[in-house]
C-alpha positions as CSV (number, residue, x, y, z in Angstrom):
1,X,77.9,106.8,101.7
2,X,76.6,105.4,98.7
3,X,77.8,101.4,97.4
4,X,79.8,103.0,95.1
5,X,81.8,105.2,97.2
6,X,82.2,101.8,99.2
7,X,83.7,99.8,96.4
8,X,86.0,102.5,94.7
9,X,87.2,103.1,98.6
10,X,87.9,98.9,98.9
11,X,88.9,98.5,96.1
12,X,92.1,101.2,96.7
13,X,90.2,103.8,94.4
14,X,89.0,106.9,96.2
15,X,91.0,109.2,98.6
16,X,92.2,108.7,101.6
17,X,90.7,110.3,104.6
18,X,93.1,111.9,107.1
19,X,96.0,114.0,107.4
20,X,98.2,114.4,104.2
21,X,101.1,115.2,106.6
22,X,101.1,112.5,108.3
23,X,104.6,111.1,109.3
24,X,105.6,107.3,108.6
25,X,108.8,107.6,110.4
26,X,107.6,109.3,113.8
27,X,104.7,107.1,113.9
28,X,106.9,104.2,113.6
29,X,109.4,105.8,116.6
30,X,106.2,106.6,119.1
31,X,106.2,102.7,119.0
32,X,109.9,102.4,119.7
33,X,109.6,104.0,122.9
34,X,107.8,101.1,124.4
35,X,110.3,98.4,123.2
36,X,113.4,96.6,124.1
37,X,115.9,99.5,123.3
38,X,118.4,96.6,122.0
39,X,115.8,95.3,119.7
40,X,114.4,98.1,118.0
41,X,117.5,97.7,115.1
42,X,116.9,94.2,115.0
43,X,113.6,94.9,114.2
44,X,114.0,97.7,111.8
45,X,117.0,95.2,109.8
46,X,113.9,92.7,109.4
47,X,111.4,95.3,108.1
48,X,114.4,95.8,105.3
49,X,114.4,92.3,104.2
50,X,110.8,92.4,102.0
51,X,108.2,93.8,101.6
52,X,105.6,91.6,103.5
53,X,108.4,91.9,106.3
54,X,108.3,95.6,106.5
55,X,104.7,95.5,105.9
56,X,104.1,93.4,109.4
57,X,106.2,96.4,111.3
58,X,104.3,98.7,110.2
59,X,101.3,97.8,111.5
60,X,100.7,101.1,113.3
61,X,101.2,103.0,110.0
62,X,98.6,101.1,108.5
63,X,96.0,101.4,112.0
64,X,96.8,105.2,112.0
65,X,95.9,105.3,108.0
66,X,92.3,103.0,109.1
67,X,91.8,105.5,111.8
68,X,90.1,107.7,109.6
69,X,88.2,105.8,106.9
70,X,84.7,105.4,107.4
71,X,83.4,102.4,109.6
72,X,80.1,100.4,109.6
73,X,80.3,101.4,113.6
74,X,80.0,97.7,114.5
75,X,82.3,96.6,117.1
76,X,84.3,93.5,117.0
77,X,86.0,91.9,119.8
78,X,90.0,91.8,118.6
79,X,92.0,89.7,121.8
80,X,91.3,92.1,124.6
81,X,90.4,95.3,123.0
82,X,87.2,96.7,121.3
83,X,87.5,97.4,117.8
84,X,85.7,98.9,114.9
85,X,86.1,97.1,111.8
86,X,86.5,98.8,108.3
87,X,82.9,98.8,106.0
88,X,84.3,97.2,103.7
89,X,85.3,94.0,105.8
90,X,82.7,91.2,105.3
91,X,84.3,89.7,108.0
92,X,83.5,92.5,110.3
């Protein structure tokens, strides 16, 4: 991939890889399963109150969105689980 795909892609410019169709909502549920049952309004009525709020619940929106962008294929150590960090991450 050349640097300039690399930018345009960091920088929000190019496409995204991945399925067009996928679902927000259902992705959003599959996590719901595995929660408190009682919680899971609480947690949607704080997702409702901003932006950076909803933004931190849907986490798994965002991972499944990553899941398909290119990666440098260098693995990071994230708490307990292996993970590949974006190529665009200097951190990584």
């Amino acid at each position: 991939m050349p640097n300039v795909t690399i930018v345009a892609w960091a920088c929000g410019h190019a496409d995204l890889l991945g399925p067009t169709d996928r679902d927000p909502v259902a992705i959003l549920a599959r996590g719901d399963r595995t929660r408190v049952p009682e919680l899971v309004p609480v947690r949607y009525e704080r997702m409702l109150t901003n932006p950076f709020a909803f933004l931190r619940g849907a986490a798994a929106v965002m991972a499944e969105d990553l899941r398909h962008q290119p990666t440098a294929g260098i693995a990071v150590q994230a708490g307990r689980r292996l993970v590949w960090g974006p190529m665009w991450c200097p951190t990584h």
